[in-house]
N, CA, C and O atoms as a GROMACS GRO file, in nm:
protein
  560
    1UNK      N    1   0.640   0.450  -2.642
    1UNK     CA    2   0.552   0.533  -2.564
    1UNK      C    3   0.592   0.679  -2.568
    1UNK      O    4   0.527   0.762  -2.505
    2UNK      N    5   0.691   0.711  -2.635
    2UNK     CA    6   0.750   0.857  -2.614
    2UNK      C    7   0.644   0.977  -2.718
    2UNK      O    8   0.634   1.100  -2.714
    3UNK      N    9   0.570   0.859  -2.814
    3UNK     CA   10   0.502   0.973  -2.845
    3UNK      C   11   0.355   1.026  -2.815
    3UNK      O   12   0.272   1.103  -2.864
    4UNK      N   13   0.370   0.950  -2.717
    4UNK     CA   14   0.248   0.974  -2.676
    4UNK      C   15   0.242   1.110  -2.564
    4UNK      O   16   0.180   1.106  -2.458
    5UNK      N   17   0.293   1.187  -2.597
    5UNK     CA   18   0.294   1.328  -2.505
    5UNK      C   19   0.186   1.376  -2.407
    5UNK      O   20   0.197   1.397  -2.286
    6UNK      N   21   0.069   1.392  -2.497
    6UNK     CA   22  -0.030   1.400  -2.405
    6UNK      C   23  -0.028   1.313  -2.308
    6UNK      O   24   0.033   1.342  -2.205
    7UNK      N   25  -0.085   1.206  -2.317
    7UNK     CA   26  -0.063   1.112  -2.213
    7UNK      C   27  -0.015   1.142  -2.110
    7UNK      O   28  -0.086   1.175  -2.015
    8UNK      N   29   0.150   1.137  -2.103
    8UNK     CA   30   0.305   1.149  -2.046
    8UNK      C   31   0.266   1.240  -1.968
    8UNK      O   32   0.278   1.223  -1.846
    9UNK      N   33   0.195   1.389  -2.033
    9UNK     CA   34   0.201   1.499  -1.940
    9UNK      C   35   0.095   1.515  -1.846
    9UNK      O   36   0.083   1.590  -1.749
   10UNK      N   37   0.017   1.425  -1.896
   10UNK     CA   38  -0.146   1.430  -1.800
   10UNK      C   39  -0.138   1.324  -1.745
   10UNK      O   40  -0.244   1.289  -1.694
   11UNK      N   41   0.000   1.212  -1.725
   11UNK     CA   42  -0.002   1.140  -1.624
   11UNK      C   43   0.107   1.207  -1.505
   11UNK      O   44   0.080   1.218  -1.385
   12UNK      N   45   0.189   1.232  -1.546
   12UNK     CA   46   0.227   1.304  -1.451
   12UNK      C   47   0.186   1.423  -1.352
   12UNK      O   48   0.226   1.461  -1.242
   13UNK      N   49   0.072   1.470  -1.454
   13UNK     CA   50  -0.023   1.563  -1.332
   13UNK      C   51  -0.122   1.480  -1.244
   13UNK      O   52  -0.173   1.541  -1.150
   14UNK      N   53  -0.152   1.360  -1.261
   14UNK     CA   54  -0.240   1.309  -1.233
   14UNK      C   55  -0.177   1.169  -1.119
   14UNK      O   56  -0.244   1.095  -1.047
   15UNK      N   57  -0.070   1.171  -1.134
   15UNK     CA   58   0.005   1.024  -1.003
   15UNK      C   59   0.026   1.107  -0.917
   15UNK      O   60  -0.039   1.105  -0.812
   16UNK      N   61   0.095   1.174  -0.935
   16UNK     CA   62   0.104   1.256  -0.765
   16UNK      C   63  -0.038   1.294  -0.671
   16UNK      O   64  -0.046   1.277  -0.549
   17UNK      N   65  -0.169   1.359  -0.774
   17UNK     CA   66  -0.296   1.324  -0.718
   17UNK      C   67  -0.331   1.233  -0.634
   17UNK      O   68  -0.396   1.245  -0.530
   18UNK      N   69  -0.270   1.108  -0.701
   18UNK     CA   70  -0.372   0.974  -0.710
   18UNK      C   71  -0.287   0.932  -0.563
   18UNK      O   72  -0.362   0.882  -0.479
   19UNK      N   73  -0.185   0.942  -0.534
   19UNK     CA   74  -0.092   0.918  -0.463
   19UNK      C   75  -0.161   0.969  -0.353
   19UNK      O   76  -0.221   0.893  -0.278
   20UNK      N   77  -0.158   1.127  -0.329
   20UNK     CA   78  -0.237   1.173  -0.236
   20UNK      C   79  -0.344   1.113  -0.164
   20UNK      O   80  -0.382   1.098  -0.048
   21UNK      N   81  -0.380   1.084  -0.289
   21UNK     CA   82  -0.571   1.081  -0.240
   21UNK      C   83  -0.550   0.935  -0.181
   21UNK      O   84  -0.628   0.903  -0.091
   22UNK      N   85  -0.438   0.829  -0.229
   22UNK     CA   86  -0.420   0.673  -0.165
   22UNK      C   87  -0.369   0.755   0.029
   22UNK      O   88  -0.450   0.738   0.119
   23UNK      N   89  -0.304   0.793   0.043
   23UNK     CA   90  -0.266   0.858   0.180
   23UNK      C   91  -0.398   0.927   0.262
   23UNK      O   92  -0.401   0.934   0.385
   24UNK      N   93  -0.474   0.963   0.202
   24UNK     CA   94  -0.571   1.045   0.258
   24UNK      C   95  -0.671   0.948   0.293
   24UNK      O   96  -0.755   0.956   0.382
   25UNK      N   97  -0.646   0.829   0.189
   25UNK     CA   98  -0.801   0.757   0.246
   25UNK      C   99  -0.751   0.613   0.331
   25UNK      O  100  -0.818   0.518   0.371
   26UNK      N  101  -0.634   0.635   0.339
   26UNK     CA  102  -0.520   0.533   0.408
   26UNK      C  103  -0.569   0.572   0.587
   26UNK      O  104  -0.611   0.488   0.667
   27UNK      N  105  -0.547   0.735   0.616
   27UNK     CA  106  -0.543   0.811   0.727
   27UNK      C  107  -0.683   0.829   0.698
   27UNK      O  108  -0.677   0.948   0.729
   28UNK      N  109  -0.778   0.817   0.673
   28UNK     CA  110  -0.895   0.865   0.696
   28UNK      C  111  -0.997   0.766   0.716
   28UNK      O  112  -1.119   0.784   0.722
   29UNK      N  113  -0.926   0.650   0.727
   29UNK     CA  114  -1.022   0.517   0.737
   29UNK      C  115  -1.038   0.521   0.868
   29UNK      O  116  -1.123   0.436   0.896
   30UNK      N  117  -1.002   0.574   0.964
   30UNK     CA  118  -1.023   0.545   1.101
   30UNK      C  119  -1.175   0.621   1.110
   30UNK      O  120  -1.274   0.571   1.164
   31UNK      N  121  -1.171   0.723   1.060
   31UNK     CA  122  -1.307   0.817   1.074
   31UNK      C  123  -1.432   0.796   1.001
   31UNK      O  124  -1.540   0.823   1.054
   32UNK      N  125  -1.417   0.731   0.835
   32UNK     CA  126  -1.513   0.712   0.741
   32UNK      C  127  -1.445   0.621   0.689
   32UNK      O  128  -1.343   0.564   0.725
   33UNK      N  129  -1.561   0.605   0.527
   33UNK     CA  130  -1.506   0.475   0.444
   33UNK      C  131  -1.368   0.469   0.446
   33UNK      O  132  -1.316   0.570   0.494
   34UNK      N  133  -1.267   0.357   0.400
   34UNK     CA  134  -1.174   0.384   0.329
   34UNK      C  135  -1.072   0.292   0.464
   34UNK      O  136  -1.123   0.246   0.566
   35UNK      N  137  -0.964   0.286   0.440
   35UNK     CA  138  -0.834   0.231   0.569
   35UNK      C  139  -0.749   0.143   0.389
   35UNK      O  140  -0.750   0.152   0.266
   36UNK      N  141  -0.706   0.087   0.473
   36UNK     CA  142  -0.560   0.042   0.389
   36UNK      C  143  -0.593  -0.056   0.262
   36UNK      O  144  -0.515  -0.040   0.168
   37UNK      N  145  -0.716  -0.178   0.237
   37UNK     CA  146  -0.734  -0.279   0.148
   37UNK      C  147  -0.750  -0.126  -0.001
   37UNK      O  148  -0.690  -0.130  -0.108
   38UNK      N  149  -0.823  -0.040   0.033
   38UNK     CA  150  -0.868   0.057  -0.038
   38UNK      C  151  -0.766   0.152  -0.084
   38UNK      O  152  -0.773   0.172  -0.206
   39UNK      N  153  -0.669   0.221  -0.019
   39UNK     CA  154  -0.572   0.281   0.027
   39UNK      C  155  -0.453   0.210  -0.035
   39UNK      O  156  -0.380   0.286  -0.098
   40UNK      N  157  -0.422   0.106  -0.033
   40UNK     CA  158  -0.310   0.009  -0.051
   40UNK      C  159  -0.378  -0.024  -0.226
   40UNK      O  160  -0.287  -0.035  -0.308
   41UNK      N  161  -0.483  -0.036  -0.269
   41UNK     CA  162  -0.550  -0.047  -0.436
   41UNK      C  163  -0.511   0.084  -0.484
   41UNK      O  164  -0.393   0.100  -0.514
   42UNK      N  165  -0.574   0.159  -0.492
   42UNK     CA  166  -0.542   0.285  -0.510
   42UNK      C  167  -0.414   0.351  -0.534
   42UNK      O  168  -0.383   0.398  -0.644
   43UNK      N  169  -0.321   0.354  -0.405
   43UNK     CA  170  -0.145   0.362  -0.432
   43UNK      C  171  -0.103   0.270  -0.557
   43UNK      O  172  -0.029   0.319  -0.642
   44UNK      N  173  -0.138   0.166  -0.567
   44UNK     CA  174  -0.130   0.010  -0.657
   44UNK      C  175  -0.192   0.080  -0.814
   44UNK      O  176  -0.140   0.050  -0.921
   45UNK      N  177  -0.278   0.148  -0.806
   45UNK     CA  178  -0.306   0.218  -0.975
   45UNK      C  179  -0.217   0.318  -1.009
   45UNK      O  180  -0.178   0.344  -1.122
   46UNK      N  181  -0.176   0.393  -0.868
   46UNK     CA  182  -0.084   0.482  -0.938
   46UNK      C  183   0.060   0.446  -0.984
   46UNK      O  184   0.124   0.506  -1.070
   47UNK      N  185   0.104   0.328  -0.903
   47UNK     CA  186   0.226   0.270  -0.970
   47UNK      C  187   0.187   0.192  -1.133
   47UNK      O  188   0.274   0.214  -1.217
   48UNK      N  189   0.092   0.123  -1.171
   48UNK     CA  190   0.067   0.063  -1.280
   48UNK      C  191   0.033   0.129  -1.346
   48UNK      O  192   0.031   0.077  -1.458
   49UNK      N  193  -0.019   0.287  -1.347
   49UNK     CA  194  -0.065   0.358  -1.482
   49UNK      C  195   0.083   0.449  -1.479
   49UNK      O  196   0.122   0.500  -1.584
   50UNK      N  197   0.137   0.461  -1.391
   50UNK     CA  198   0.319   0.499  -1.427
   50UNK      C  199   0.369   0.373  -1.502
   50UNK      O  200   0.389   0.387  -1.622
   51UNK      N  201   0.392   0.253  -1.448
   51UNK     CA  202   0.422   0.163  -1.552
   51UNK      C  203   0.355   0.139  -1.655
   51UNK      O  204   0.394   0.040  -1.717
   52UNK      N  205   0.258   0.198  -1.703
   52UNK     CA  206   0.168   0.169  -1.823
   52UNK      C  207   0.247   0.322  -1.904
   52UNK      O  208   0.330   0.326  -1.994
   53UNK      N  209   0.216   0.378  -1.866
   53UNK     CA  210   0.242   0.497  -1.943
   53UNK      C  211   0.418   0.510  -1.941
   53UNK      O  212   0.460   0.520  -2.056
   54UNK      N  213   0.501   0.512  -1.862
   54UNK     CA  214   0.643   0.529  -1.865
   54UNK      C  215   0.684   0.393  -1.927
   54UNK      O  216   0.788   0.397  -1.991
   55UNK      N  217   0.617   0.266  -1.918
   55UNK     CA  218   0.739   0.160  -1.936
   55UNK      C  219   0.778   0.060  -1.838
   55UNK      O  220   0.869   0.096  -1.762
   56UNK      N  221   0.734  -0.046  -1.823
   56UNK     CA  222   0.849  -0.148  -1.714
   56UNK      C  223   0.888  -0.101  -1.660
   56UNK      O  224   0.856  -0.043  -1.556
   57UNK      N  225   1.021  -0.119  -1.752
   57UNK     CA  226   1.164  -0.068  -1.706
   57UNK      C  227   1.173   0.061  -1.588
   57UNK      O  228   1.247   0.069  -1.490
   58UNK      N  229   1.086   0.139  -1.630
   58UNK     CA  230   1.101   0.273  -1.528
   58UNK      C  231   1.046   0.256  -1.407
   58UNK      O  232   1.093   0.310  -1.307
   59UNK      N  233   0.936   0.176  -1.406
   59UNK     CA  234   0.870   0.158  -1.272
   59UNK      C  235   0.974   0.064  -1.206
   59UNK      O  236   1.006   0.095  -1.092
   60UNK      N  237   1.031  -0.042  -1.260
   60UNK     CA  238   1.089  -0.145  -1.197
   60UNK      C  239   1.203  -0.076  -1.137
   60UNK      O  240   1.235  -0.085  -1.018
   61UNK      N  241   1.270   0.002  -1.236
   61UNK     CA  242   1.396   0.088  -1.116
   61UNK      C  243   1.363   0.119  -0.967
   61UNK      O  244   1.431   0.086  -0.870
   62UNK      N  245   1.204   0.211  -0.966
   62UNK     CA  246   1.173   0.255  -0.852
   62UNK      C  247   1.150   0.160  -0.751
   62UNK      O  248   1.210   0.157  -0.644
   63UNK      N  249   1.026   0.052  -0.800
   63UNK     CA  250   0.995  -0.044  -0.723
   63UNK      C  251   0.999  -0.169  -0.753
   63UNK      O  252   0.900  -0.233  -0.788
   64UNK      N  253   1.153  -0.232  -0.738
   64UNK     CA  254   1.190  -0.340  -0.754
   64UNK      C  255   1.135  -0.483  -0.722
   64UNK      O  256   1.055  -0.492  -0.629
   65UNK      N  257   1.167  -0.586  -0.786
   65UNK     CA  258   1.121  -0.635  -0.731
   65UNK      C  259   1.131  -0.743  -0.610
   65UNK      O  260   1.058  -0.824  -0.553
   66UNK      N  261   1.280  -0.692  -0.602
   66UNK     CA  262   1.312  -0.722  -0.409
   66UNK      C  263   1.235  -0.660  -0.297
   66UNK      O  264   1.213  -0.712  -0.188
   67UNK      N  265   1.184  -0.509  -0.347
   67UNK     CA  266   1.148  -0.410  -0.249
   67UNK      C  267   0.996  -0.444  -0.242
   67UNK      O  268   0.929  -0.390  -0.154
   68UNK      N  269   0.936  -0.535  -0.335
   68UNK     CA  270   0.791  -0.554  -0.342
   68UNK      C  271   0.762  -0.638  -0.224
   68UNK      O  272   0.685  -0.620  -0.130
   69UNK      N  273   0.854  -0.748  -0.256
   69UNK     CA  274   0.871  -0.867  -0.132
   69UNK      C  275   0.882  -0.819   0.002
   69UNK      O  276   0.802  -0.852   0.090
   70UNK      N  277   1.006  -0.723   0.026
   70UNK     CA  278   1.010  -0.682   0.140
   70UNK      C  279   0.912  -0.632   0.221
   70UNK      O  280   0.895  -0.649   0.342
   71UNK      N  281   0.817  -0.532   0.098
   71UNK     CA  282   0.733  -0.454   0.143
   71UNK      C  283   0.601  -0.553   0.192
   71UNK      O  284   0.525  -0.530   0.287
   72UNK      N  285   0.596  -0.674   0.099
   72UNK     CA  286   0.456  -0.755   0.095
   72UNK      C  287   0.494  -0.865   0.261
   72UNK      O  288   0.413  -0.939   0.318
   73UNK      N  289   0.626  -0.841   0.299
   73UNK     CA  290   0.634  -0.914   0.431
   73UNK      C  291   0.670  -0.831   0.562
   73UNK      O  292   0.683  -0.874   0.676
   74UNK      N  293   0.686  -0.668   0.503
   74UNK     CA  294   0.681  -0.613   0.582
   74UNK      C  295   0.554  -0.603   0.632
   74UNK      O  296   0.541  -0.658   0.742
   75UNK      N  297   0.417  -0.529   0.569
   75UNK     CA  298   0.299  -0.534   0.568
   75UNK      C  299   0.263  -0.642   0.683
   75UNK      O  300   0.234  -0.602   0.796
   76UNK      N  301   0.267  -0.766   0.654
   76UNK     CA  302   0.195  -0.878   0.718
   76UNK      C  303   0.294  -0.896   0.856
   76UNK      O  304   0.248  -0.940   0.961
   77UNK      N  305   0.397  -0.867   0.844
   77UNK     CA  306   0.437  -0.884   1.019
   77UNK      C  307   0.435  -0.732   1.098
   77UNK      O  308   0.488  -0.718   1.208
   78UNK      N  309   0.367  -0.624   1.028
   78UNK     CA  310   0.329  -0.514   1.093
   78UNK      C  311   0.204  -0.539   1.121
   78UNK      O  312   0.172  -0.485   1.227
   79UNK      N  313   0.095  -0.613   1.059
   79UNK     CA  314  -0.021  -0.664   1.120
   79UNK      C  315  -0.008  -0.746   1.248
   79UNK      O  316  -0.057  -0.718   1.358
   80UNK      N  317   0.072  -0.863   1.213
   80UNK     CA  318   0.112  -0.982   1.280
   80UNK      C  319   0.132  -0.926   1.434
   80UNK      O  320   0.066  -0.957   1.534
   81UNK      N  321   0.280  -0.804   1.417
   81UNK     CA  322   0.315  -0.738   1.491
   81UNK      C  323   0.264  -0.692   1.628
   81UNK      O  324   0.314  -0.688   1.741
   82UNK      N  325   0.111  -0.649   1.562
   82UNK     CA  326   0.004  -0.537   1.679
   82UNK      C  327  -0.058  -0.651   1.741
   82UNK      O  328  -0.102  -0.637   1.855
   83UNK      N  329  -0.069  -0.779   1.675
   83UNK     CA  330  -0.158  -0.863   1.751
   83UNK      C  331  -0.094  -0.909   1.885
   83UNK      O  332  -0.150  -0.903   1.995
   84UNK      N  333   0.072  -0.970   1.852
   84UNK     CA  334   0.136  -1.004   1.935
   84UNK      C  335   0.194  -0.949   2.020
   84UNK      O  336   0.279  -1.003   2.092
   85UNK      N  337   0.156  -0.825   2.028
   85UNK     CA  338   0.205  -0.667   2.058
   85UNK      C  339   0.118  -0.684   2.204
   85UNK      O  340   0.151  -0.679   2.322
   86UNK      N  341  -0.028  -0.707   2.124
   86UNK     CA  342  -0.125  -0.684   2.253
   86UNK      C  343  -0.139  -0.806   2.341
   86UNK      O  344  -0.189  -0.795   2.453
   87UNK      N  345  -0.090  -0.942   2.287
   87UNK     CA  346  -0.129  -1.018   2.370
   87UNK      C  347  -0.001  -1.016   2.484
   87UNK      O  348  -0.021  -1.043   2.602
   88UNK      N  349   0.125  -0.981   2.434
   88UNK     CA  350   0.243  -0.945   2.522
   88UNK      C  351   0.215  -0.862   2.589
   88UNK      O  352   0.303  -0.839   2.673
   89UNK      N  353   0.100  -0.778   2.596
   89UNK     CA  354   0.088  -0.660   2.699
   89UNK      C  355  -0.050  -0.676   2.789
   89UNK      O  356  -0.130  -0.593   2.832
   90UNK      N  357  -0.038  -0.828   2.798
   90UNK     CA  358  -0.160  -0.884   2.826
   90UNK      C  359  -0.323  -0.880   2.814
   90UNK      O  360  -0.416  -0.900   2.894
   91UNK      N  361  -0.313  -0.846   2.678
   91UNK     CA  362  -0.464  -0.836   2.614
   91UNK      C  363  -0.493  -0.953   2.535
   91UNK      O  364  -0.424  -1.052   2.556
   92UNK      N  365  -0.597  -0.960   2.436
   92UNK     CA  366  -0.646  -1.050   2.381
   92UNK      C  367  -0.535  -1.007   2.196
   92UNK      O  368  -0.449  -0.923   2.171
   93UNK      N  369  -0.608  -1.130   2.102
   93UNK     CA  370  -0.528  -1.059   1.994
   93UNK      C  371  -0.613  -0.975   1.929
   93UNK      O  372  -0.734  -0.986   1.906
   94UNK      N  373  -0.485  -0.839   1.885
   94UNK     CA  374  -0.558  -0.752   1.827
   94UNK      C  375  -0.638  -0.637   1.913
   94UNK      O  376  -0.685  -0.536   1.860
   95UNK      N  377  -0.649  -0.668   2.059
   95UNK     CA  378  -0.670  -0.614   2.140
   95UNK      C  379  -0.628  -0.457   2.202
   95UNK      O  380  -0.560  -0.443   2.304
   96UNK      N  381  -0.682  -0.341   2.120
   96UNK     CA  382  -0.615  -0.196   2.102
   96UNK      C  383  -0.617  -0.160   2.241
   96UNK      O  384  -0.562  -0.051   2.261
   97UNK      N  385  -0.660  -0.212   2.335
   97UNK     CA  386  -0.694  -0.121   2.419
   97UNK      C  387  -0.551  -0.109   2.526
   97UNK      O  388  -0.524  -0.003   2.581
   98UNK      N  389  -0.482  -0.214   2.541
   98UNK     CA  390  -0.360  -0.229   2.602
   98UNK      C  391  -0.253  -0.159   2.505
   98UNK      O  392  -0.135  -0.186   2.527
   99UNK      N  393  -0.271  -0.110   2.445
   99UNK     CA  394  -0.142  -0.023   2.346
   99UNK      C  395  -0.114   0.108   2.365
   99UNK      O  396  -0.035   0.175   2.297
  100UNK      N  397  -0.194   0.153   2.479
  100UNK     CA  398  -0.165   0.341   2.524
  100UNK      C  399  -0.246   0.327   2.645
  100UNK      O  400  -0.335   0.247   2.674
  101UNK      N  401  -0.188   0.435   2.716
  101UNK     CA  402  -0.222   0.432   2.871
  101UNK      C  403  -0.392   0.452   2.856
  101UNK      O  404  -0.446   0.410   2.959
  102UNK      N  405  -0.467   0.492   2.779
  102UNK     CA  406  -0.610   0.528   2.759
  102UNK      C  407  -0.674   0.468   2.650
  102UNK      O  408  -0.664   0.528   2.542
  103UNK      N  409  -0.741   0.355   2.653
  103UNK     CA  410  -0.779   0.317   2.591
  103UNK      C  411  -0.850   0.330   2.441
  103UNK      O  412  -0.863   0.257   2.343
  104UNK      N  413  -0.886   0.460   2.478
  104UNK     CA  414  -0.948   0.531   2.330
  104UNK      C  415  -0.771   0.551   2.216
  104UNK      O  416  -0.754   0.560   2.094
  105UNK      N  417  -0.678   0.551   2.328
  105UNK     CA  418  -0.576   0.601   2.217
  105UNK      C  419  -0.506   0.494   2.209
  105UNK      O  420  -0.395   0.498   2.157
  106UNK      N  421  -0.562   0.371   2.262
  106UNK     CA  422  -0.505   0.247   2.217
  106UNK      C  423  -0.574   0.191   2.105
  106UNK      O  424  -0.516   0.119   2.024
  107UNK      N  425  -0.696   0.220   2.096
  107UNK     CA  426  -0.789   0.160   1.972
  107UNK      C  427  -0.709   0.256   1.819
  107UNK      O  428  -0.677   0.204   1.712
  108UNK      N  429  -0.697   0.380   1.852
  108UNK     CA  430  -0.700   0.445   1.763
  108UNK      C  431  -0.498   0.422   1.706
  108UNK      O  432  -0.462   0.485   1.607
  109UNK      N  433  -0.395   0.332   1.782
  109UNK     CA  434  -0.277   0.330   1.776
  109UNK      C  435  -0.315   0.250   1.685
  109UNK      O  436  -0.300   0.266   1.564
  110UNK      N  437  -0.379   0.137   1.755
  110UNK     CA  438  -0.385   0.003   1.702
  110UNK      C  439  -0.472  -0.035   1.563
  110UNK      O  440  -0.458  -0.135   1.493
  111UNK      N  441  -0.566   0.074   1.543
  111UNK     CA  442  -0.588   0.055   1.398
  111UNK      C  443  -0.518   0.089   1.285
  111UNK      O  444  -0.521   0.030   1.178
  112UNK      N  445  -0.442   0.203   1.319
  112UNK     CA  446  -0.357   0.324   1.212
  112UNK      C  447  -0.270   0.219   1.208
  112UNK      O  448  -0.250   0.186   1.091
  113UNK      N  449  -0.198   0.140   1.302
  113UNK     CA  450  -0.108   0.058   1.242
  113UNK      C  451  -0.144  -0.037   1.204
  113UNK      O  452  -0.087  -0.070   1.100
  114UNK      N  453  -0.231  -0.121   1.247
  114UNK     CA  454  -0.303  -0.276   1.123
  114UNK      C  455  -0.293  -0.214   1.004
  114UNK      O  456  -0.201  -0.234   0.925
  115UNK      N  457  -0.429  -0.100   0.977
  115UNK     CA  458  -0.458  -0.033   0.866
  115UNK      C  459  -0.313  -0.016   0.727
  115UNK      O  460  -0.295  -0.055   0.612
  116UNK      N  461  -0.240   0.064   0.827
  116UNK     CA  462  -0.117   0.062   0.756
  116UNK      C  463  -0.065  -0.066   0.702
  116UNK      O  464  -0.030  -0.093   0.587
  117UNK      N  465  -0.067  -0.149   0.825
  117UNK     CA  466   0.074  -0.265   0.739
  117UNK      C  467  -0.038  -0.330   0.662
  117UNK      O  468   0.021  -0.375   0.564
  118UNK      N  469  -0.190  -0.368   0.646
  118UNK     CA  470  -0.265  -0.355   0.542
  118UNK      C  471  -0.285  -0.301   0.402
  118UNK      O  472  -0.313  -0.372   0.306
  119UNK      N  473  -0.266  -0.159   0.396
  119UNK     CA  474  -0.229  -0.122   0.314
  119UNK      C  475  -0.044  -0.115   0.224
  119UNK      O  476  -0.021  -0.086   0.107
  120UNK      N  477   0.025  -0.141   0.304
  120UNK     CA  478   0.138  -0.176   0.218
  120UNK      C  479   0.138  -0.290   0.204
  120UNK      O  480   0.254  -0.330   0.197
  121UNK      N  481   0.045  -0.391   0.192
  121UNK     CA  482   0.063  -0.537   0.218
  121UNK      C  483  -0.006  -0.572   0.070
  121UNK      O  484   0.030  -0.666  -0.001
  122UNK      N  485  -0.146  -0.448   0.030
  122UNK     CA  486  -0.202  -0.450  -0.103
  122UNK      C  487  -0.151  -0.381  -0.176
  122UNK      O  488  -0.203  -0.392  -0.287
  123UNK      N  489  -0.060  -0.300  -0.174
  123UNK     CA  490   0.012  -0.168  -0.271
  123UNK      C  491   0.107  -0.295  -0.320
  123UNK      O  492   0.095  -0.337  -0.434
  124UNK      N  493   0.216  -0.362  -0.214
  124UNK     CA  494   0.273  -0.470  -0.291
  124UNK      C  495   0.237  -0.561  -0.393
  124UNK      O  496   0.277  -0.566  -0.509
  125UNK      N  497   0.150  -0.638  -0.330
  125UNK     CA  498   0.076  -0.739  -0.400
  125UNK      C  499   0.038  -0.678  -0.507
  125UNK      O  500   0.099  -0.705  -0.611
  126UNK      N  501  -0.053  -0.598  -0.511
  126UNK     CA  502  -0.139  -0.543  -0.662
  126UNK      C  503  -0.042  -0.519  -0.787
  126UNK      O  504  -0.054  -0.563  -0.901
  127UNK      N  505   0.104  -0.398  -0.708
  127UNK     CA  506   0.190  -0.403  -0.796
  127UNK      C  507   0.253  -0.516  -0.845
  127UNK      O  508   0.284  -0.526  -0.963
  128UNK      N  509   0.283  -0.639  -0.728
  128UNK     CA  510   0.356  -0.763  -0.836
  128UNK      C  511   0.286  -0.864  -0.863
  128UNK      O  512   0.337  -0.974  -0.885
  129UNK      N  513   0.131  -0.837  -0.868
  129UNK     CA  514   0.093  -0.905  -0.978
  129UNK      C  515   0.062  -0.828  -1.090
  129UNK      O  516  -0.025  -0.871  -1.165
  130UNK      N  517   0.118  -0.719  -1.115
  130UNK     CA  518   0.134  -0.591  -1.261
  130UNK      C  519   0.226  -0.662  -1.310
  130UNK      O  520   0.214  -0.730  -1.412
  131UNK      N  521   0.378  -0.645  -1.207
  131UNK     CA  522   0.428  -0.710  -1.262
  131UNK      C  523   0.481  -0.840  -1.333
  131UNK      O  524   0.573  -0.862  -1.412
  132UNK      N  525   0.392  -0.911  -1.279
  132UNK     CA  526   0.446  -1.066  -1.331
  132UNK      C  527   0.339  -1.043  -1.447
  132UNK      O  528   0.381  -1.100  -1.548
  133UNK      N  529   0.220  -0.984  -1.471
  133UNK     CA  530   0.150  -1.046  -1.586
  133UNK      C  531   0.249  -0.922  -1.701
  133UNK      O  532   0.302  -0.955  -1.807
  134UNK      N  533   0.251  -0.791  -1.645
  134UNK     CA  534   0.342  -0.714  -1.776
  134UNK      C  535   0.423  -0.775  -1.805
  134UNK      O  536   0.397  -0.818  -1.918
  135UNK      N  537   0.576  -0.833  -1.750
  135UNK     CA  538   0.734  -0.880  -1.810
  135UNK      C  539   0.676  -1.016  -1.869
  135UNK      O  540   0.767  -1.081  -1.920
  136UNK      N  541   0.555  -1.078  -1.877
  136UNK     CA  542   0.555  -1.157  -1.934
  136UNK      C  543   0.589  -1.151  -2.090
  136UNK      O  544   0.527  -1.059  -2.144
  137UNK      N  545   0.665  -1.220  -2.169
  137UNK     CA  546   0.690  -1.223  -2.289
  137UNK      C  547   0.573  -1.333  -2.414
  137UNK      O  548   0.556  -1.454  -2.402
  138UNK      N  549   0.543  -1.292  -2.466
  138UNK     CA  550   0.444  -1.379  -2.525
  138UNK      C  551   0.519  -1.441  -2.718
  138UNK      O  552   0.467  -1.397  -2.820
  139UNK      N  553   0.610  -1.518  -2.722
  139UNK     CA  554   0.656  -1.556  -2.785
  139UNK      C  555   0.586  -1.645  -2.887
  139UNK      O  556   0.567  -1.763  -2.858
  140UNK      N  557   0.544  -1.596  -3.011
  140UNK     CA  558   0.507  -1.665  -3.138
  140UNK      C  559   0.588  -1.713  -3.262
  140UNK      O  560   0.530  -1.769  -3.356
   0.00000   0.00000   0.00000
């Protein structure tokens, strides 16, 4: 892949973008389209067109694949989390409104964080299923 220069240099202008724009529509799902399934895809292209264009090997340094796991069970007990969050604070599950003294800023706690552990829950996943179909070896 090293000679592919162009590429190399117009991906690197272009992941840090893509990165952005996964954060922006991560935080902006509360207001319009977009929250974490979308947000969490998105982050998930910019790691696989770095591993497409850099190599395995380079992505896997960054995002291992211990840290995928962690991340893919962090995700789901940060969802898990808010539900049991609210019914401990005697609401229903999932129930935003018991999560801040004012209810409007309990809806709005309680989505940013589903949303979130949502979206790191698909940034994982998407990436390790990159990875299990890339390191596959196809032996003839």
């Amino acid at each position: 892949m090293t000679s592919h220069v162009i590429l190399r240099a117009l991906s690197k202008l272009l992941i840090p973008l893509i990165m952005l724009f996964a954060l922006y529509v991560q935080f902006h799902g509360d207001y319009g389209p977009g929250g974490g399934f979308q947000a969490g895809v998105i982050f998930a292209a910019g790691i696989i067109l770095y591993g497409l264009v850099f190599g395995l090997d380079s992505v896997e340094r960054i995002f291992t694949p211990r840290l995928l796991q962690v991340l893919m069970s962090f995700g789901v007990l940060l969802y898990g989390g808010v539900g049991l969050a609210t019914i401990l604070l005697g609401g229903n599950f999932l129930d935003y409104d018991v999560l801040a003294h004012d209810p409007v800023h309990g809806q709005h706690l309680g989505i940013l964080l589903v949303e979130l552990g949502v979206g790191i829950t698909v940034t994982a996943v998407m990436s390790m299923v990159f990875f299990m179909f890339a390191g596959r070896r196809q032996d003839i």
